[in-house]
TORVOPA-12101 format. One line per 10 residues: their letters; for each residue z, y, x of N, C-alpha, C. Coordinates in steps of 0.05 Angstrom, whole numbers. Example, Ala and Ser with C-alpha at 12.3 -4.5 7.8 and 13.67 -1.06 7.14 Angstrom:
2
AS	156 -114 264 156 -90 246 156 -66 264; 142 -45 257 143 -21 273 157 1 258
REM end
This chain:
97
XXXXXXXXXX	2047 1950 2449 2059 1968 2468 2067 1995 2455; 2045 2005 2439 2056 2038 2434 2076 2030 2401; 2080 2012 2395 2107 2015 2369 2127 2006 2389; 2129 2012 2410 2156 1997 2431 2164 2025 2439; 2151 2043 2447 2147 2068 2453 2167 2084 2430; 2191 2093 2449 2209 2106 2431 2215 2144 2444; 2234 2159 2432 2231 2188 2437 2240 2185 2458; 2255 2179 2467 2268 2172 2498 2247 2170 2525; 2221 2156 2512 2204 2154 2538 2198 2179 2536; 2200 2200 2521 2184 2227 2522 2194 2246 2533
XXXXXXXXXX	2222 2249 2519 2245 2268 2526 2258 2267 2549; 2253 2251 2564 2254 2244 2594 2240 2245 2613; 2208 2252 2600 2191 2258 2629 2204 2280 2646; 2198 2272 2665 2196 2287 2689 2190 2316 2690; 2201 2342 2689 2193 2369 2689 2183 2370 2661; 2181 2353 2643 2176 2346 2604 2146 2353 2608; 2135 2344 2621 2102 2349 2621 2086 2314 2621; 2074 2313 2601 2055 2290 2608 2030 2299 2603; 2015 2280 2623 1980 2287 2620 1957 2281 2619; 1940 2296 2607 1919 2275 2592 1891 2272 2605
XXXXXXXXXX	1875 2264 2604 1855 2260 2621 1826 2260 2599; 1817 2289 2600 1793 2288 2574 1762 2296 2590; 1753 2283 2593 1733 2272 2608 1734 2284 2638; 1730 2296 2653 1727 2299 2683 1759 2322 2685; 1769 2335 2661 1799 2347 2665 1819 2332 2669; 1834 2345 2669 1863 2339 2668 1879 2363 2655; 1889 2358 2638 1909 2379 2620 1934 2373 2606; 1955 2387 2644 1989 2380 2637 1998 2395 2619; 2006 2377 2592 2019 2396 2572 2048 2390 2574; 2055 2414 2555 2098 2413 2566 2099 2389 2534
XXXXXXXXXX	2117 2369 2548 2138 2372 2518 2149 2391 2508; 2141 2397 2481 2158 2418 2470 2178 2413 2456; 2166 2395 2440 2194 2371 2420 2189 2347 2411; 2211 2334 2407 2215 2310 2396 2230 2304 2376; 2217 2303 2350 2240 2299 2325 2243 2265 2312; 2266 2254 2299 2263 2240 2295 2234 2230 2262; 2228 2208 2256 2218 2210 2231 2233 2189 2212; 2232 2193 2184 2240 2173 2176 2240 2144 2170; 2243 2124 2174 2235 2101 2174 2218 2090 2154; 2206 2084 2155 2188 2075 2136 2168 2052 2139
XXXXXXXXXX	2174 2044 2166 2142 2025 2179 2166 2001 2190; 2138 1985 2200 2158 1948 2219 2154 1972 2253; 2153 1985 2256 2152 1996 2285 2180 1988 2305; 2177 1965 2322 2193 1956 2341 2205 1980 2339; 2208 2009 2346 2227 2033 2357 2230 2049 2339; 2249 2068 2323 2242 2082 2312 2215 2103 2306; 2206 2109 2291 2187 2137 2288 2193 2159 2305; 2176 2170 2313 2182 2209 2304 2157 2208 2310; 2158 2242 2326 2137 2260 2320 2135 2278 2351; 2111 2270 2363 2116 2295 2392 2100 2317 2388
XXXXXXXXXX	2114 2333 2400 2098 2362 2397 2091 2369 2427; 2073 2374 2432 2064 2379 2461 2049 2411 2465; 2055 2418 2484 2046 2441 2481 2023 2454 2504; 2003 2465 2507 1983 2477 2533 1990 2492 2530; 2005 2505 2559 2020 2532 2553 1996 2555 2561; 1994 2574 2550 1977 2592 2554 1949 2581 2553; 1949 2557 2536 1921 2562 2523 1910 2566 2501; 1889 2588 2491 1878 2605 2470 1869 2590 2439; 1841 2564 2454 1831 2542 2442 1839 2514 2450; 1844 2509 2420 1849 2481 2419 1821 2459 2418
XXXXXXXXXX	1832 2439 2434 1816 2414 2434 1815 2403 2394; 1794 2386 2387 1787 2375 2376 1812 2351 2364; 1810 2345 2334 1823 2326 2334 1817 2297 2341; 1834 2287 2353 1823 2258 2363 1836 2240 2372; 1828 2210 2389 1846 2193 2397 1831 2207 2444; 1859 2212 2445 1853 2216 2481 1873 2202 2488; 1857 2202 2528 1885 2182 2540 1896 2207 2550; 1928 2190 2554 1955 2202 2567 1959 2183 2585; 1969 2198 2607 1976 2184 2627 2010 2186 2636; 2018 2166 2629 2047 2163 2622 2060 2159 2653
XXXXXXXXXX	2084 2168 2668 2093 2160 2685 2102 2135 2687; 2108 2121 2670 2124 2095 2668 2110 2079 2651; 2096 2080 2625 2076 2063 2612 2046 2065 2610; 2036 2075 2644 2007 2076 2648 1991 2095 2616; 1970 2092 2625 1953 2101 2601 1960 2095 2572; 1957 2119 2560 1958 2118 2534 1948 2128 2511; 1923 2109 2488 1908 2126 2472 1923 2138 2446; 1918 2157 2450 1937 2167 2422 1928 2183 2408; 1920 2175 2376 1906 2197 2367 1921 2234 2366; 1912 2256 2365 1935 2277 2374 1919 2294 2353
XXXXXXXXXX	1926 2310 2345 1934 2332 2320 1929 2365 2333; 1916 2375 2329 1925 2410 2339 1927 2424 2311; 1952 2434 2327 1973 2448 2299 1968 2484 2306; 1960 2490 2321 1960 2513 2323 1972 2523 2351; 1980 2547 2359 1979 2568 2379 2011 2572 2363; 2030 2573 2385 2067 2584 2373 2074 2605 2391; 2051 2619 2402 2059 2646 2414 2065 2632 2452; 2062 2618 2462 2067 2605 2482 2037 2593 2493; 2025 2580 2475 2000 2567 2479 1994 2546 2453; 1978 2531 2456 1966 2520 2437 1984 2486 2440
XXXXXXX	1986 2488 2414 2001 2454 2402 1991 2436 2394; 2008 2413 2395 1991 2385 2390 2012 2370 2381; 2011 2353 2357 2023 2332 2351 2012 2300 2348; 2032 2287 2360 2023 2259 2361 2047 2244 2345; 2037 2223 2324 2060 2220 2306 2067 2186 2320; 2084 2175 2317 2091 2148 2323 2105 2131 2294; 2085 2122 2287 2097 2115 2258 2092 2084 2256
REM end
């Protein structure tokens, strides 16, 4: 399911917010971007890279695999990345490779 998973399901949510569910929260982060990556893998869809963003928050979560809760492909574990704070709130990358 998730190498089928292309930038299109992302760059199209709804208001660009998907959200995650980390133990009794809920935390709607914005899409912030979607780049392509270069090919390199058998991944049914191309690669990239999402950048997600908690807007106006200080601390970042832990690196790890959490669920997302996708409007159109139900739950989803994905390991996610915190890249830092871009003056907006705190970032996260999830790679699709």
């Amino acid at each position: 399911m998730i190498d089928r998973l292309s930038a299109a399901d992302f760059e199209t949510l709804p208001e660009h917010r998907l959200a995650m569910v980390h133990g009794d929260k809920r935390i709607d982060f914005e899409v912030a971007g979607v780049r392509a990556l270069p090919a390199r893998s058998q991944r049914a869809a191309p690669p990239f890279a999402l950048l997600l963003r908690d807007k106006g928050a200080r601390a970042s979560l832990p690196q790890g695999t959490f669920r997302y809760e996708h409007p159109v492909h139900g739950p989803l574990d994905l390991f996610t990345v915190p890249v830092g704070p871009d003056g907006q709130g705190m970032c996260y990358e999830i790679i699709f490779n």
